[in-house]
gemmi code that builds the backbone of each chain (N, CA, C; Angstrom):
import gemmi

chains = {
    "A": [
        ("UNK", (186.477, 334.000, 263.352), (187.565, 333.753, 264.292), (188.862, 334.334, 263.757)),
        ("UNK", (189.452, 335.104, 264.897), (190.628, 335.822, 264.069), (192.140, 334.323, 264.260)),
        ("UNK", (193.057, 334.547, 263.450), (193.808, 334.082, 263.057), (194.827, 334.004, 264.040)),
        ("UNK", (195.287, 332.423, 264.713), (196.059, 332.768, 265.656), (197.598, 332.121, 265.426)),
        ("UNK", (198.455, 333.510, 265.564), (200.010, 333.270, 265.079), (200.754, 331.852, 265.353)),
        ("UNK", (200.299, 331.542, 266.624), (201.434, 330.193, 266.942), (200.667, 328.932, 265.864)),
        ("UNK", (199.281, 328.900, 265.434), (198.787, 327.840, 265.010), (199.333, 327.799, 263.775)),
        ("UNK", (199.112, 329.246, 262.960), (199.608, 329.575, 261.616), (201.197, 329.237, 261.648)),
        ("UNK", (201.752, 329.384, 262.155), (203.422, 329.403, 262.209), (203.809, 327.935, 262.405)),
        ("UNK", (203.147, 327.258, 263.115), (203.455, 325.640, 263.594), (202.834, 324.743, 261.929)),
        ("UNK", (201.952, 325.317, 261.475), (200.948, 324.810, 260.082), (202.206, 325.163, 258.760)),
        ("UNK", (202.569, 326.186, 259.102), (203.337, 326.598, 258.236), (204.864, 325.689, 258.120)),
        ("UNK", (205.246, 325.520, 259.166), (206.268, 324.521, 259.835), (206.399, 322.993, 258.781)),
        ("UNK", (205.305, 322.483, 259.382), (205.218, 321.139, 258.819), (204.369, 321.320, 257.756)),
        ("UNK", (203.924, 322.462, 257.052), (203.126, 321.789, 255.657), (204.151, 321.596, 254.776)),
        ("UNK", (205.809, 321.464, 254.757), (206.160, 320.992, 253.841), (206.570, 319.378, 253.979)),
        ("UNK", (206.162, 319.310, 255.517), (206.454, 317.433, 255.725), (205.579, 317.130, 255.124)),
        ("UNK", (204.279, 317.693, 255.282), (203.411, 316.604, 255.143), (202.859, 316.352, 253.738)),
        ("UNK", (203.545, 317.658, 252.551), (203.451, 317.373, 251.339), (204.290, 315.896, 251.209)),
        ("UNK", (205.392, 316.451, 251.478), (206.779, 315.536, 251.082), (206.210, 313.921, 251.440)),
        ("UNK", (205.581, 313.679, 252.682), (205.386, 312.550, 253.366), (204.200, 311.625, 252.356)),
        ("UNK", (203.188, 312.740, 252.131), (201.748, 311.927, 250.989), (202.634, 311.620, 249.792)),
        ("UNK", (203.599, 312.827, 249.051), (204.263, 312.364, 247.645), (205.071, 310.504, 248.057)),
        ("UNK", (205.661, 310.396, 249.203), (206.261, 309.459, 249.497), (205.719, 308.624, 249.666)),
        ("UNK", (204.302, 308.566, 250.469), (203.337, 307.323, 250.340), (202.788, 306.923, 249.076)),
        ("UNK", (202.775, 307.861, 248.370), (202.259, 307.404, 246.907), (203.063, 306.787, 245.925)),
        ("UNK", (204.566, 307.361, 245.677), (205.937, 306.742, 245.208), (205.819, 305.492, 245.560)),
        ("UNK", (206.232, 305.062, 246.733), (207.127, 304.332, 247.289), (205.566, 303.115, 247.807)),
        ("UNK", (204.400, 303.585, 247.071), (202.981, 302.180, 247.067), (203.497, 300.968, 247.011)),
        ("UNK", (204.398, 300.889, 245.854), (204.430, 298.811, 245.883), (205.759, 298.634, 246.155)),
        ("UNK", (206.150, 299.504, 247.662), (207.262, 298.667, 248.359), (206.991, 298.924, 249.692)),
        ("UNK", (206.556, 300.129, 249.929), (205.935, 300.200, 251.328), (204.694, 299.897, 251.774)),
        ("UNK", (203.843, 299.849, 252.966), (202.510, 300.158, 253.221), (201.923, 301.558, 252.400)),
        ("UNK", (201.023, 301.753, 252.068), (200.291, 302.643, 251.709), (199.955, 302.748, 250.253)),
        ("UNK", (199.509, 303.625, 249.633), (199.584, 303.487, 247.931), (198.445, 304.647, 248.176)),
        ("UNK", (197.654, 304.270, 246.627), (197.358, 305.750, 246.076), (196.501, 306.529, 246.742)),
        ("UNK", (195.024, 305.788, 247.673), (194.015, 306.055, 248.599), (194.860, 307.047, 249.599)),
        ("UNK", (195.612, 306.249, 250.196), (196.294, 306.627, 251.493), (197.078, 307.897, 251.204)),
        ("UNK", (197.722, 307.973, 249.979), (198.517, 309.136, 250.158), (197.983, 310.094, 249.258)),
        ("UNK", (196.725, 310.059, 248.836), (195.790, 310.945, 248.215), (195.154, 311.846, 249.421)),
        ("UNK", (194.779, 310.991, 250.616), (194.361, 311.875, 251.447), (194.909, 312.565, 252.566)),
        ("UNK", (196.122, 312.125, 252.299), (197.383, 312.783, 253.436), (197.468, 314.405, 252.030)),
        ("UNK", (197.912, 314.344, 251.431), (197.799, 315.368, 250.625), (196.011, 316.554, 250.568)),
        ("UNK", (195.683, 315.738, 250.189), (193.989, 316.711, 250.743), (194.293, 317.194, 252.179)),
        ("UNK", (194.821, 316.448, 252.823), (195.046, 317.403, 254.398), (195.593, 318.717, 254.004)),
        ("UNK", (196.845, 318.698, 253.422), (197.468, 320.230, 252.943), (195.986, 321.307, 252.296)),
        ("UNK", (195.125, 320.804, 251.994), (194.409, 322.139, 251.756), (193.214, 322.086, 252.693)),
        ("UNK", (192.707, 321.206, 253.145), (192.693, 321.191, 254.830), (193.074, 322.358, 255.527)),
        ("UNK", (194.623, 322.285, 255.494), (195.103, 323.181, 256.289), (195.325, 324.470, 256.299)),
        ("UNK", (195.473, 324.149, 254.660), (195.402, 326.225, 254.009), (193.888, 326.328, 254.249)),
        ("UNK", (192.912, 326.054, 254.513), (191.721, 326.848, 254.996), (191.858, 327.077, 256.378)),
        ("UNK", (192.499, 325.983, 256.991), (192.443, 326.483, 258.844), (193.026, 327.407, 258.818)),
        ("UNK", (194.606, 327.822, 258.126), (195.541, 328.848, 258.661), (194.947, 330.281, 257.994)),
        ("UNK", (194.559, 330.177, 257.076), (194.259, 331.449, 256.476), (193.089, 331.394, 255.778)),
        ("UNK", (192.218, 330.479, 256.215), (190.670, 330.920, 256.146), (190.385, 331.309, 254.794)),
        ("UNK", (191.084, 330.777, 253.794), (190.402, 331.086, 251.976), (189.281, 330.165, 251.476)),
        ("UNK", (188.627, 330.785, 251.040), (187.277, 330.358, 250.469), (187.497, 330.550, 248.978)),
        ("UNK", (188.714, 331.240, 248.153), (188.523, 331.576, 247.100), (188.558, 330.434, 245.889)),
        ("UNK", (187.796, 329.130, 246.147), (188.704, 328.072, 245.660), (187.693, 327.766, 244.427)),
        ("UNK", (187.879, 327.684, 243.269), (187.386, 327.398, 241.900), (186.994, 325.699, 242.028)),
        ("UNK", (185.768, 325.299, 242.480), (185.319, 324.139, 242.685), (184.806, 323.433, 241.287)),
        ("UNK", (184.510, 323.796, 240.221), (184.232, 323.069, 239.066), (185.507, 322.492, 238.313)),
        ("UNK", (186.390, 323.911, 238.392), (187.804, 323.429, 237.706), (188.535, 322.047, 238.466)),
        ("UNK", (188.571, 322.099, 239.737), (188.897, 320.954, 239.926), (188.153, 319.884, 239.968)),
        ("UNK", (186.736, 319.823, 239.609), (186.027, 318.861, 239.770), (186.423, 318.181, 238.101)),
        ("UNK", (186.794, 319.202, 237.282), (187.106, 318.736, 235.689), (188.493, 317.993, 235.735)),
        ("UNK", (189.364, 318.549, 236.949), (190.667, 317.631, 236.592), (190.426, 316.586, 237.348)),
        ("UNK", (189.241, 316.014, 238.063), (189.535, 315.295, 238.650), (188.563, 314.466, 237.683)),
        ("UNK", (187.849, 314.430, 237.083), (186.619, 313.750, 236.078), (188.347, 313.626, 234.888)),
        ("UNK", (189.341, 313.986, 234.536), (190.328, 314.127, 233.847), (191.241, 312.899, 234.025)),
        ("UNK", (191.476, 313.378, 235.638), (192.404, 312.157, 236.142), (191.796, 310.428, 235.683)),
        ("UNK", (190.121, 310.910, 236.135), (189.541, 309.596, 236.139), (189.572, 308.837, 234.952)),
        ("UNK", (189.439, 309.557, 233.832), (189.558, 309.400, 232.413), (190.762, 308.988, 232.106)),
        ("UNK", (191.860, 309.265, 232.581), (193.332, 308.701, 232.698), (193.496, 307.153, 233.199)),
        ("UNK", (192.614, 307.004, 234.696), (192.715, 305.998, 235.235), (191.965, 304.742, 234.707)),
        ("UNK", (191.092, 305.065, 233.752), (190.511, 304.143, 232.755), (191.125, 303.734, 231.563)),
        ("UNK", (192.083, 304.763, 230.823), (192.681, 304.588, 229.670), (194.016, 303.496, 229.986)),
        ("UNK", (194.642, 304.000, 230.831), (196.128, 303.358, 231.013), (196.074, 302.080, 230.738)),
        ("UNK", (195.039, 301.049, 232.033), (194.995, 299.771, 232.244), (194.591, 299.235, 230.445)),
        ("UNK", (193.711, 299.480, 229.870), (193.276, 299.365, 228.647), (194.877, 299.262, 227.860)),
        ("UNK", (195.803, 300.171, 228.010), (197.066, 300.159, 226.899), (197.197, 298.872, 226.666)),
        ("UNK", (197.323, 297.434, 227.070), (197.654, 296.891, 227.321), (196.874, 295.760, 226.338)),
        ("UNK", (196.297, 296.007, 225.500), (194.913, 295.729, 224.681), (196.651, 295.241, 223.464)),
        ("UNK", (196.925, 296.789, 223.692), (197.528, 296.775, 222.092), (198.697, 295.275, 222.214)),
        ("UNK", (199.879, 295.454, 223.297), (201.321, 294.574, 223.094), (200.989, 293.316, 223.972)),
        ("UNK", (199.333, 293.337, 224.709), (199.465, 291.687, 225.123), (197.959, 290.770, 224.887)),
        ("UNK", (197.303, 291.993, 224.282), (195.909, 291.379, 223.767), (195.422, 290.667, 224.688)),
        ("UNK", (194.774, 291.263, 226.157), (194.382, 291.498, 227.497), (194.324, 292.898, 227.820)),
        ("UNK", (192.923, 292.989, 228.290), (192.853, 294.090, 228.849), (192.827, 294.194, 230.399)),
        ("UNK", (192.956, 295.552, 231.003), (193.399, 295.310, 232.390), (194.224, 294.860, 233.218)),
        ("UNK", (195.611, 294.966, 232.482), (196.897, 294.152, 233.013), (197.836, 295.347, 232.603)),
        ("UNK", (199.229, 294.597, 233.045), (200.383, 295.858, 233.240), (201.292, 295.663, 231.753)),
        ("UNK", (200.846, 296.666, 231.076), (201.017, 296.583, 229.762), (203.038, 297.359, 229.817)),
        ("UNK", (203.453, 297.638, 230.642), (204.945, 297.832, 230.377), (205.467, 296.560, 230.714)),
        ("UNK", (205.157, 295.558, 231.608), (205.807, 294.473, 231.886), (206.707, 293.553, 231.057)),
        ("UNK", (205.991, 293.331, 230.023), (206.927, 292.494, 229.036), (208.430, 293.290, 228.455)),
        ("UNK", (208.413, 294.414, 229.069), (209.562, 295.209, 229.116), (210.720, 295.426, 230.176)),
        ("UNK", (209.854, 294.575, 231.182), (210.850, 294.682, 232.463), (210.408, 296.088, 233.336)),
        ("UNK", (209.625, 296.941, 232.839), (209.152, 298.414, 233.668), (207.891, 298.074, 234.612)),
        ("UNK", (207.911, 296.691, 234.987), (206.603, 296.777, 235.656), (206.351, 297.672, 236.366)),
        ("UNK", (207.484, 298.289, 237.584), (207.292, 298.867, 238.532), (206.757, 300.511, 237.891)),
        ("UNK", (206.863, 300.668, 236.990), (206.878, 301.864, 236.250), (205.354, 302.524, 236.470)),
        ("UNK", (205.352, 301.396, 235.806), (202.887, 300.899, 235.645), (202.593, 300.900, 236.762)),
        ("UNK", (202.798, 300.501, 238.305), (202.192, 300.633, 239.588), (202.834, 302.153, 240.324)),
        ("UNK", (203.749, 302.969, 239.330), (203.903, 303.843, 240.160), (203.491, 305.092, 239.372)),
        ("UNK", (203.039, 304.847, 237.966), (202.249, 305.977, 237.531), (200.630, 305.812, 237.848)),
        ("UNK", (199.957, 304.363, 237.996), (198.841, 304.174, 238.618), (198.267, 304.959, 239.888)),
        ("UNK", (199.395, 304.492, 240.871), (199.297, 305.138, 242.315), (199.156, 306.472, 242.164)),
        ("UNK", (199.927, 307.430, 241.118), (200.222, 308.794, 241.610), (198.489, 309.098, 240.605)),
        ("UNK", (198.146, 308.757, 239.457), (196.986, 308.828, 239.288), (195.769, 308.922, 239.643)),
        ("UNK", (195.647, 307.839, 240.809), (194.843, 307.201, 241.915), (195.037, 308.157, 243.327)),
        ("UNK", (196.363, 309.029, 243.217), (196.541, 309.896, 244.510), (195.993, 311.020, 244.370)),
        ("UNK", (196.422, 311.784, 242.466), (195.958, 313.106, 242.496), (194.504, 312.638, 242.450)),
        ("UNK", (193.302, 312.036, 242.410), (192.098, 312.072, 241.828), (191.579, 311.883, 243.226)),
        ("UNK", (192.433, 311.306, 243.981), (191.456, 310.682, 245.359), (191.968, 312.593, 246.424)),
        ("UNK", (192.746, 313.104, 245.472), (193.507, 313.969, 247.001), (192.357, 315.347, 246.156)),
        ("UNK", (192.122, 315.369, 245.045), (191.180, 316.568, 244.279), (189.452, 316.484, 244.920)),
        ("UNK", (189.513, 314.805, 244.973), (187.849, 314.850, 245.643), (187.558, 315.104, 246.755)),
        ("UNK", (188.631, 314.365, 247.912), (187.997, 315.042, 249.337), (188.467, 316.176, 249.076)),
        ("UNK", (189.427, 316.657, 248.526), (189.462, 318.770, 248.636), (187.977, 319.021, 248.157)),
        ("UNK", (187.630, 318.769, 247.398), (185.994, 319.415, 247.164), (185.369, 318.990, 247.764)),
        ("UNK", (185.173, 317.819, 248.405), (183.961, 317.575, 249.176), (184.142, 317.925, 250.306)),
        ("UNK", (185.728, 318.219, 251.208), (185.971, 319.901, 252.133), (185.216, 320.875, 251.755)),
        ("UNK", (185.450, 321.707, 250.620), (185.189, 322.509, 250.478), (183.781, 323.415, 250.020)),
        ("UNK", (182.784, 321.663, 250.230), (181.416, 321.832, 249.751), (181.205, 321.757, 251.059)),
        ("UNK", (181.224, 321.351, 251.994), (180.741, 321.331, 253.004), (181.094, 322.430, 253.707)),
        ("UNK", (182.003, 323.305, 253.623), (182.014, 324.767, 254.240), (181.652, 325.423, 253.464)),
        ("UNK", (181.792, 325.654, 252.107), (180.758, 326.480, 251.778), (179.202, 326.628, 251.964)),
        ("UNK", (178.595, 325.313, 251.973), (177.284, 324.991, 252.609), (176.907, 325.815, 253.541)),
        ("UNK", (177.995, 325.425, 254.732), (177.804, 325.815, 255.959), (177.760, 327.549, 255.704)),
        ("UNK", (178.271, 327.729, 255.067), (178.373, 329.294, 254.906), (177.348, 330.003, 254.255)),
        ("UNK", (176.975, 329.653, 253.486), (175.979, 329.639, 253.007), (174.806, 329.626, 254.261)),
        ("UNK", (173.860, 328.717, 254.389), (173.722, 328.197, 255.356), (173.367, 329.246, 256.686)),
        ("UNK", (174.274, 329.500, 257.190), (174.329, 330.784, 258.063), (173.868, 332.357, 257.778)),
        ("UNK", (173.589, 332.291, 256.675), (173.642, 333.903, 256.293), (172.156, 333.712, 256.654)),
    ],
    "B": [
        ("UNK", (165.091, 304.197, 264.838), (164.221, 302.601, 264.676), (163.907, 302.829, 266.845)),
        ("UNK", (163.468, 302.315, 267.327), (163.395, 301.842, 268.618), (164.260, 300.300, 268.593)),
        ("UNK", (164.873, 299.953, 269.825), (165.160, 298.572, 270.197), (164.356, 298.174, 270.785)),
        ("UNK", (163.359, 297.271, 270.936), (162.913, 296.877, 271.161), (163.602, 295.018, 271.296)),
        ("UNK", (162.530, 294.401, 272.431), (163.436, 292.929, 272.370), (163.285, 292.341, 271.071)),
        ("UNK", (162.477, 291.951, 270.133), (162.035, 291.409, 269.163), (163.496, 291.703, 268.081)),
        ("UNK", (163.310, 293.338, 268.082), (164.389, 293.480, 266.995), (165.810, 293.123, 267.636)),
        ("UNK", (165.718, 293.367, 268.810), (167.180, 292.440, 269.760), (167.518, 290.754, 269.194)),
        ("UNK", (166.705, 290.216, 269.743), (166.296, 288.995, 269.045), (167.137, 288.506, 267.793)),
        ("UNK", (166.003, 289.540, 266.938), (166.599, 288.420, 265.309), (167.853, 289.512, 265.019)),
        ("UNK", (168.384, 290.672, 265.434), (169.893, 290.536, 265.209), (170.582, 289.885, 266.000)),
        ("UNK", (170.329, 289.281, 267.161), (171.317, 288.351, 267.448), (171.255, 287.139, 266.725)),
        ("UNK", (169.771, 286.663, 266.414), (170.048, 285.365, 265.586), (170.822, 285.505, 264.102)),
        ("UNK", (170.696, 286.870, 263.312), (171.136, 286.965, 262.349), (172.745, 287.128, 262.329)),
        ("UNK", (173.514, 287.726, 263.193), (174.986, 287.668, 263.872), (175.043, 286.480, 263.706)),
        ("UNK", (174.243, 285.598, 264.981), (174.903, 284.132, 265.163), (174.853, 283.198, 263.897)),
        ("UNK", (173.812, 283.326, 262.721), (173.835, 282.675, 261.514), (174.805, 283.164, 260.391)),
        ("UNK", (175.548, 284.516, 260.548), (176.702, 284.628, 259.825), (178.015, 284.217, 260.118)),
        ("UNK", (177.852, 284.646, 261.276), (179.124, 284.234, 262.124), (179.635, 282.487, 262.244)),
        ("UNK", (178.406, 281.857, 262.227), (178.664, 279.963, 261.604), (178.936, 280.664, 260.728)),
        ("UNK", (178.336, 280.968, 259.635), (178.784, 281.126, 258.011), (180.092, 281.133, 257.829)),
        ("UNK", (180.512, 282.206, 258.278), (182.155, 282.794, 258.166), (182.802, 281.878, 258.928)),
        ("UNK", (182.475, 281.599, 260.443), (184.129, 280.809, 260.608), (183.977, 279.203, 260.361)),
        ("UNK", (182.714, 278.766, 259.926), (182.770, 277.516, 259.169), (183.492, 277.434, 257.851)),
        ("UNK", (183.213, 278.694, 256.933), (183.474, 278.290, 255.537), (185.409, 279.080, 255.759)),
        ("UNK", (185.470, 279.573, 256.955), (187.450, 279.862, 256.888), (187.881, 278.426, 257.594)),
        ("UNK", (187.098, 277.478, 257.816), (187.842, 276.464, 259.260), (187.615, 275.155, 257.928)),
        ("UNK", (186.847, 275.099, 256.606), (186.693, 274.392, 256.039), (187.520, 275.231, 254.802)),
        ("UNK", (188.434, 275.842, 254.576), (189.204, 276.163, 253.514), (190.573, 275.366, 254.314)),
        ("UNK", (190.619, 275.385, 255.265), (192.148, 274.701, 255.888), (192.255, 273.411, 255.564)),
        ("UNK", (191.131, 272.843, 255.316), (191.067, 270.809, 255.139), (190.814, 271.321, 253.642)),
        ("UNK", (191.059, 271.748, 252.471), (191.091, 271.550, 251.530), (192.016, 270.933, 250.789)),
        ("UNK", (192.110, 270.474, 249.377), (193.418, 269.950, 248.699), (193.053, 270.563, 247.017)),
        ("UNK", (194.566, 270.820, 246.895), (195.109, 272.094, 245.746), (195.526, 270.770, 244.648)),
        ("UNK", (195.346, 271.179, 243.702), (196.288, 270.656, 242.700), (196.974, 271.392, 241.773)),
        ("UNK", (198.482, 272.147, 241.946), (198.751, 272.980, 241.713), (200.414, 272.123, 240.737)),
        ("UNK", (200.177, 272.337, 239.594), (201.367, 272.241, 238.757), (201.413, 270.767, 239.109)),
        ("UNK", (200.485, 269.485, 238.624), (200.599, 268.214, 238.917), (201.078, 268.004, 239.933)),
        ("UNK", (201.033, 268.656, 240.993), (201.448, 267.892, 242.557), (199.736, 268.175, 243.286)),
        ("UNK", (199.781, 267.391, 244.403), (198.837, 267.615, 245.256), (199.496, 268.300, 246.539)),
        ("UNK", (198.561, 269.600, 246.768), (198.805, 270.202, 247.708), (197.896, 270.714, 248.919)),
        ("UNK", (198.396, 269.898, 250.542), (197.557, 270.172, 251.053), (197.729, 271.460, 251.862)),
        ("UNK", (196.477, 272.196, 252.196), (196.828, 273.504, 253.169), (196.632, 274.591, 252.455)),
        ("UNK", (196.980, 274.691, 251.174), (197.427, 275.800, 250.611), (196.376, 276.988, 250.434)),
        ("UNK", (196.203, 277.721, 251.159), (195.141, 278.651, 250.840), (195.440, 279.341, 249.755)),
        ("UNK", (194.435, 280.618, 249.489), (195.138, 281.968, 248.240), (195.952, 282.772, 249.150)),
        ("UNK", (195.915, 282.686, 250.081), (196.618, 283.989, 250.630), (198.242, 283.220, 250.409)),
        ("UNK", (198.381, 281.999, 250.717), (199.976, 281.932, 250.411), (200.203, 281.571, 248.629)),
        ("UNK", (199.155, 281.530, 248.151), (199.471, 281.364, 246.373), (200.171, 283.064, 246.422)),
        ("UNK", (199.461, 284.258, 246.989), (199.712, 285.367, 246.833), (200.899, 285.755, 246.977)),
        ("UNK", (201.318, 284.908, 248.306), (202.615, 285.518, 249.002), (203.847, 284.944, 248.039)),
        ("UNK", (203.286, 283.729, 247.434), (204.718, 282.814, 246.864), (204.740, 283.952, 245.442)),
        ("UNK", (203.489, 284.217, 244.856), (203.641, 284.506, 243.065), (203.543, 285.691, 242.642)),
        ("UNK", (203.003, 287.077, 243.904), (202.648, 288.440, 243.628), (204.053, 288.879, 243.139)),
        ("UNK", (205.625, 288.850, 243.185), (206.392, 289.725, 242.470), (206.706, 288.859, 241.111)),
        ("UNK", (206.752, 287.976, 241.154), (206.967, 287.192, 240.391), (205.653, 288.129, 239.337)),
        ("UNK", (204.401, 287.778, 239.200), (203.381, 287.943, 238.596), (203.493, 289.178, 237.699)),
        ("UNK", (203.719, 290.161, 239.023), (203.182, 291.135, 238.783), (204.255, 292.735, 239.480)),
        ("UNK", (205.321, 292.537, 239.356), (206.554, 293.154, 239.957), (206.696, 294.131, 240.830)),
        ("UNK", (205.306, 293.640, 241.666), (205.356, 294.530, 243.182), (205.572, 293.700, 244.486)),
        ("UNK", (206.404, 294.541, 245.385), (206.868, 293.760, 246.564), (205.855, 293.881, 247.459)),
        ("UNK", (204.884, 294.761, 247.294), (204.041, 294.843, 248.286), (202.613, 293.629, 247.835)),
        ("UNK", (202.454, 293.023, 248.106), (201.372, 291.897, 248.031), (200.242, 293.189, 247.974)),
        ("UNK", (199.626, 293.650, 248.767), (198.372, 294.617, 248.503), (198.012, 295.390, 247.320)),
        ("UNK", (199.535, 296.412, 246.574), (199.733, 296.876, 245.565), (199.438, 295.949, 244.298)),
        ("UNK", (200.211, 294.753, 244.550), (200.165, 293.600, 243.604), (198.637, 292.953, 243.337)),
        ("UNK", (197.897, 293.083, 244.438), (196.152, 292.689, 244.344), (195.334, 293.939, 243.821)),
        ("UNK", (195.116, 295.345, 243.592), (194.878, 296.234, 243.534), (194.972, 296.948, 242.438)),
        ("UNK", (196.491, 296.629, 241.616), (196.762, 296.909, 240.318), (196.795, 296.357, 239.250)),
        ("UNK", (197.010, 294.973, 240.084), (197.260, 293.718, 238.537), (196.130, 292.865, 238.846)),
        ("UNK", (196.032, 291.880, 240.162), (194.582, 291.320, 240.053), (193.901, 291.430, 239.752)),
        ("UNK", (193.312, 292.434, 240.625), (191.992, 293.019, 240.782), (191.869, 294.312, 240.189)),
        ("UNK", (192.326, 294.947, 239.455), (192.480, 296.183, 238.398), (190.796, 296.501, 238.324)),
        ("UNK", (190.267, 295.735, 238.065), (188.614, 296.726, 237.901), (188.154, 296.486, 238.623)),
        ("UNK", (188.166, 296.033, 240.060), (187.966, 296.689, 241.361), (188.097, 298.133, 241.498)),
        ("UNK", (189.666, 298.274, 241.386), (189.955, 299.704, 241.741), (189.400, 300.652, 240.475)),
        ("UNK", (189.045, 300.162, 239.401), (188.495, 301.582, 238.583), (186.815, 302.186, 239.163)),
        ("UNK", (186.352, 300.749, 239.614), (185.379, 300.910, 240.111), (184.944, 301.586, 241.501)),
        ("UNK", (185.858, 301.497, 242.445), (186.507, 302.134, 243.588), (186.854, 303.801, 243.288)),
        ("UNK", (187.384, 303.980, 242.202), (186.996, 305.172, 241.734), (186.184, 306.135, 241.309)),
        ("UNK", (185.366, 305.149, 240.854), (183.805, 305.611, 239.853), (183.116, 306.111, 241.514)),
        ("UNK", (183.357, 305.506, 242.427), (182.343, 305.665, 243.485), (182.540, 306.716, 243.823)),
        ("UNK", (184.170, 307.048, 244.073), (184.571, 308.592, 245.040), (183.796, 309.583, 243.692)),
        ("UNK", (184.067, 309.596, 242.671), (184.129, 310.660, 241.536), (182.090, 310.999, 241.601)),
        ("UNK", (181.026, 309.746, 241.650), (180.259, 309.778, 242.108), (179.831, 310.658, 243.462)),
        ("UNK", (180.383, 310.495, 244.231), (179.982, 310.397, 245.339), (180.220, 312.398, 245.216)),
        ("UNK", (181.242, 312.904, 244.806), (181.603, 314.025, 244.512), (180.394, 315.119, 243.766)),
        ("UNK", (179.921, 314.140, 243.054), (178.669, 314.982, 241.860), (177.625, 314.784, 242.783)),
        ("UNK", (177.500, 314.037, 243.505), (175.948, 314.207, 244.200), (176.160, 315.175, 245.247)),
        ("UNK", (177.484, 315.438, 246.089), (177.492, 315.976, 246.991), (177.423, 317.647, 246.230)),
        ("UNK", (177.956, 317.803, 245.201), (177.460, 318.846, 244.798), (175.926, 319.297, 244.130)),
        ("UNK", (175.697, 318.353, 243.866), (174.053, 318.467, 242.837), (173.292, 318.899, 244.500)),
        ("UNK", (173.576, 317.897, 245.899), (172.463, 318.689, 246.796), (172.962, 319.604, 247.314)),
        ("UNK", (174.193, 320.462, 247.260), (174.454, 321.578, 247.897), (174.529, 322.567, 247.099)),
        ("UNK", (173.470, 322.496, 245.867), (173.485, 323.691, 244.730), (171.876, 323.526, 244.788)),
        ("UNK", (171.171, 322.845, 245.476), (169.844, 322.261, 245.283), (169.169, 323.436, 246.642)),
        ("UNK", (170.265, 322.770, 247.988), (169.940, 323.638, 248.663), (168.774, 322.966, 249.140)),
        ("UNK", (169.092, 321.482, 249.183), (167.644, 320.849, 249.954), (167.672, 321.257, 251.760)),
    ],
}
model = gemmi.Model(1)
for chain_id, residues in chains.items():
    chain = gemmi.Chain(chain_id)
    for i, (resn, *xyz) in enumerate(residues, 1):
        res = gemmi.Residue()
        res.name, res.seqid = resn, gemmi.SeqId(i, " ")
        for name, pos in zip(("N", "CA", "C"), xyz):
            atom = gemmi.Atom()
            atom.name, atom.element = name, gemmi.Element(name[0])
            atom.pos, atom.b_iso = gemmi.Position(*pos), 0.0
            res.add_atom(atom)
        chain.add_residue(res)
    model.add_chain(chain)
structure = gemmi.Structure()
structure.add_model(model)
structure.setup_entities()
């Protein structure tokens, strides 16, 4: 299907809302509705959309499958810090500092890049499939 | 599967035996009694323990954030393990080529 200008130009338009809008759902988790799920996959929409507008397939699917096995490894370590200054694990180990909010907003963005890296690949397995698939 | 009446049947009886389940055991949390900080308290479900103690607890305004990160913390690692899962299989059968 060839590439049609008004779709590309309107995509082009708002893909910087809709970055701006997922970074904001993910920030702004433990004061607004939404948090890390939600604005992990408002962000996976943005590459969503760079395949509708310009149809790239060129996308290195292991490398991100490593930052996202990376992230996850992150999202296991953090909660653990907390071993060391309150001897409990699984709790918000900046708190006794007054930074609680600190700990739910590096969580969220953790929880956003890992959730927004997997549906991009599991997009991008499923059209390649399909492509595949067809030949 | 076919529907057939039979299998009509026992999912409706199985609906109607959860459905007592559930709004018996939410209509019998309302007649309960709390004993919370040497007082007796009647009514008090978790959902308003949540609402009174989540910033306090745990220094999020959002009650959901506050269940997710500090409560229930290995919920959500586990909630993770699934997507990151769910990722490796979807690739193991589309390299399989079943």
């Amino acid at each position: 299907m060839k590439e049609n200008n008004l779709v590309v130009t309107l995509i082009e338009l708002i893909y910087p809302l809709i970055l701006l809008f997922g970074f904001y759902v993910i920030i702004y988790g433990d004061v607004s509705p939404g948090g890390g799920f939600q604005g992990g996959a408002i962000l996976a929409s943005t590459f969503i959309l760079r395949y509708i507008t310009y149809k790239y397939d060129n996308i290195h699917i292991g490398g991100i499958q490593n930052l996202e096995k990376f992230f996850y490894i992150l999202i296991i370590f953090v909660p653990f810090l907390s071993i060391l200054n309150r001897q409990l694990a699984l709790a918000n180990f900046l708190k006794p500092y007054g930074l609680g909010r600190v700990f739910l907003i590096l969580m969220n963005i953790l929880i956003g890049f890992k959730v927004c890296l997997g549906i991009t690949i599991i997009f991008y397995e499923f059209i390649l499939h399909e492509r595949r698939w067809s030949k | 599967m076919k529907l057939n009446i039979f299998n009509f049947i026992s999912l409706l009886i199985i609906l109607l035996v959860f459905g007592f389940i559930i709004f018996y055991s939410v209509n019998s949390n309302k007649k309960r009694v709390y004993n919370l900080e040497n007082k007796t308290v009647t009514n008090y479900d978790l959902r308003n323990y949540y609402f009174d103690n989540t910033y306090k607890d745990t220094d999020s305004q959002n009650v959901v954030t506050g269940i997710y990160l500090d409560y229930r913390l290995y919920d959500t690692l586990f909630e993770s393990l699934l997507l990151v899962v769910t990722v490796m299989g979807i690739r193991y059968l589309n390299k399989r080529d079943v």
